[in-house]
C-alpha positions in Angstrom: 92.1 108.8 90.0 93.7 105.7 90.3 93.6 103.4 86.5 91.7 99.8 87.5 94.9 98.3 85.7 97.2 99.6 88.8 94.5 98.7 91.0 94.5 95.5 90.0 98.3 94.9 89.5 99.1 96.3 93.1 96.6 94.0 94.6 97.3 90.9 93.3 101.4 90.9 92.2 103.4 94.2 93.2 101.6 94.8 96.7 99.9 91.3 97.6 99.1 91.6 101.1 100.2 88.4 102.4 103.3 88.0 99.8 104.6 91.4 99.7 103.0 93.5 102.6 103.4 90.8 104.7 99.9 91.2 106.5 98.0 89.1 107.8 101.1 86.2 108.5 99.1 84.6 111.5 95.8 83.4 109.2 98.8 82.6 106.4 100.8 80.4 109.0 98.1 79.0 110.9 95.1 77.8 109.3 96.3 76.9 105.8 97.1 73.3 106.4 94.7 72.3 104.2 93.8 74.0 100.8 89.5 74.3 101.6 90.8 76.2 105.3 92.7 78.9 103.4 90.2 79.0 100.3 87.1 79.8 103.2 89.4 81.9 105.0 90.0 83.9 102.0 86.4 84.2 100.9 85.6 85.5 104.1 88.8 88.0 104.4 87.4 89.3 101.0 83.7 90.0 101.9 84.9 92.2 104.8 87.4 93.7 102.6 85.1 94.5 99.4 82.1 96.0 102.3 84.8 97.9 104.3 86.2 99.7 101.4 82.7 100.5 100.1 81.1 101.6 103.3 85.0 103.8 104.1 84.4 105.2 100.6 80.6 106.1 101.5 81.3 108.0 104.5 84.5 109.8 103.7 82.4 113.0 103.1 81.0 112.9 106.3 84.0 111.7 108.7 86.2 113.9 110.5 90.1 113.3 110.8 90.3 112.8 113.9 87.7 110.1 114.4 87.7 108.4 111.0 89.9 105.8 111.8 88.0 104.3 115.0 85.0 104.5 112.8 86.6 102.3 110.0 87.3 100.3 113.1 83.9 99.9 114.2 83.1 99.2 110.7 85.3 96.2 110.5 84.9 94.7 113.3 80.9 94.6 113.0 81.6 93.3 109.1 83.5 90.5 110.8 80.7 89.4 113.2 78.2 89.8 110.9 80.6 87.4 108.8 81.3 84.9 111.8 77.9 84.2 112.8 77.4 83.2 109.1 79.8 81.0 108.9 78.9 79.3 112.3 75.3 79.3 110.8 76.1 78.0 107.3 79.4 76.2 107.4 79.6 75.1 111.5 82.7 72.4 110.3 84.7 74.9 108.3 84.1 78.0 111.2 85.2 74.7 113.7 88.3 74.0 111.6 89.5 77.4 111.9 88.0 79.0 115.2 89.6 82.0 116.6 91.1 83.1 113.0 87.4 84.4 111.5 86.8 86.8 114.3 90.6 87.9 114.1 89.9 88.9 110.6 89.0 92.1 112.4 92.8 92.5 113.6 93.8 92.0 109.6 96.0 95.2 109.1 95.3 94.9 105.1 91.5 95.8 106.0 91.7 99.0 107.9 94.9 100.0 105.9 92.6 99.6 102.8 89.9 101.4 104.0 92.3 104.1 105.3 95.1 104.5 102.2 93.0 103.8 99.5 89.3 103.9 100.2 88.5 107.2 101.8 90.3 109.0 99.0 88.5 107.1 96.0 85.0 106.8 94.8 83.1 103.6 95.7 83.6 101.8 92.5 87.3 101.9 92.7 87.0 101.5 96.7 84.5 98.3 95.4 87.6 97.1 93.0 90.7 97.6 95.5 88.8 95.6 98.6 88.1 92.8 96.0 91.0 92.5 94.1 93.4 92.6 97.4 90.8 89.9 98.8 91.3 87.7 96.1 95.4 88.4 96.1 95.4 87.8 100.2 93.3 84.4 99.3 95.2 83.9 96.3 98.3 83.5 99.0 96.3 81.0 101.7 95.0 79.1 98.9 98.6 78.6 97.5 100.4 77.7 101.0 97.5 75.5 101.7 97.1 73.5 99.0 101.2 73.0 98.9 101.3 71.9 102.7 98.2 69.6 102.3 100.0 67.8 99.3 103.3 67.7 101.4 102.0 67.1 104.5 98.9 64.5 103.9 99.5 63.4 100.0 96.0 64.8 99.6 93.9 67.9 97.7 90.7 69.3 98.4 90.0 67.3 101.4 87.0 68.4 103.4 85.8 70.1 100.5 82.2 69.5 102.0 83.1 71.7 104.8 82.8 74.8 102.2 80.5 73.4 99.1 78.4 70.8 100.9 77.7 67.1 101.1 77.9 67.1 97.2 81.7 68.1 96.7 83.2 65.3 98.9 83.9 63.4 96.0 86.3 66.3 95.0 89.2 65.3 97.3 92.0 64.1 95.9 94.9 61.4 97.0 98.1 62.4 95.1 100.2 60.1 97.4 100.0 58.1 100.8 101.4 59.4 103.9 103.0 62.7 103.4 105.7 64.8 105.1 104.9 65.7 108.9 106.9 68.8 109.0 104.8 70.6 106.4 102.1 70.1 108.3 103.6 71.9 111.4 104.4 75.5 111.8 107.8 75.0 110.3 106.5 73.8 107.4 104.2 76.8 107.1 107.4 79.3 107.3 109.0 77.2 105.0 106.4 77.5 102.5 105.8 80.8 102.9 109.2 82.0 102.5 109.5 79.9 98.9 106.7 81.5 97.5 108.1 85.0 98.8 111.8 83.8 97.2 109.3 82.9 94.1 107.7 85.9 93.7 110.8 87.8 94.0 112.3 85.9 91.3 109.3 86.3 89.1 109.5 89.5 89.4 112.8 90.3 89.2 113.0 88.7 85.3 110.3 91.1 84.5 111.8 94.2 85.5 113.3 95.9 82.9 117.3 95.9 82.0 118.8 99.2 82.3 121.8 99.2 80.1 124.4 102.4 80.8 125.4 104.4 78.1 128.7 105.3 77.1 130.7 107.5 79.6 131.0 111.3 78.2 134.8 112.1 78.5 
């Protein structure tokens, strides 16, 4: 079985899904223009991963090959209307803000490659722990482009934070500067960010991988 540490360290650093994977790029360039749009994005990307893993870890006794991956399917895509409606429901400005991107959370390759690579070979607790932690990386990565092209493009942080915690949190947006930068705020800027962090990442993670020093050369 799979230790929770390697879980977790795939999920969120060595195999993020929107850093290293590279799923999911259409939510990651699109809506995260703001730092509250990716951050309720990413909640919601992460409830239908943590129930699709559970429910794919469920019924792996009882699916055969050959239809298990249009049930996982059907799975996901009634996890993400379940989720939609919800958010129309509950948070009507923040499902506005991002429209078409909540119901394409059912088109998310992470999810059904989840559900297929990891959770109908695991037990549901560690199923449970992989859809969660790879939410949280995957939102980890919208929160981060968004909150650095709403600083660069607006001079602002948290803005429409009522759209996600109510009337109450509108007092939590921030003005770190006037005006801002118009090309982070346009699909170049989204690239642009994107590929820093990637760059980032890379160099992070290239200081931490051990040195391998040759020995001496037999004669």
């Amino acid at each position: 079985m799979t230790p929770y540490s390697d879980i977790a360290s795939n999920a969120l650093w060595r195999n993020n899904a929107g850093f290293v994977q590279l799923l999911g790029l259409c939510p990651l360039l699109a809506v995260t223009t703001t730092l509250v749009d990716g951050l309720g994005l990413g909640i919601a990307t992460t409830v239908v991963l943590l129930l699709s893993n559970v429910i794919a870890s469920l019924l792996r006794p009882l699916l055969r090959p050959e239809t298990r991956i249009a049930i996982f399917l059907v799975v996901i895509a009634s996890l993400v209307t379940v989720v939609d409606l919800y958010m129309r429901a509950r948070f009507f400005d923040l499902h506005r803000s991002l429209g078409i991107f909540v119901p394409l959370i059912a088109t998310n390759c992470a999810i059904l490659a989840r559900a297929e690579v990891f959770a109908s070979k695991h037990d549901p607790l560690r199923a449970a722990a992989d859809g969660l932690l790879t939410g949280i990386g995957f939102a980890a990565a919208l929160i981060a482009v968004g909150a650095i092209r709403e600083v660069a493009g607006q001079g602002t942080l948290f803005a429409g934070a009522d759209r996600l915690f109510g009337s109450a949190a509108g007092s939590l947006g921030l003005r770190v500067f006037d005006g801002g930068f118009l090309v982070a705020a346009l699909p170049a800027g989204a690239f642009l960010t994107v590929g820093l962090l990637i760059a980032l990442q890379n160099a992070l993670g290239a200081r931490k991988a051990p040195i391998t020093v040759a020995g001496p050369a037999e004669s």
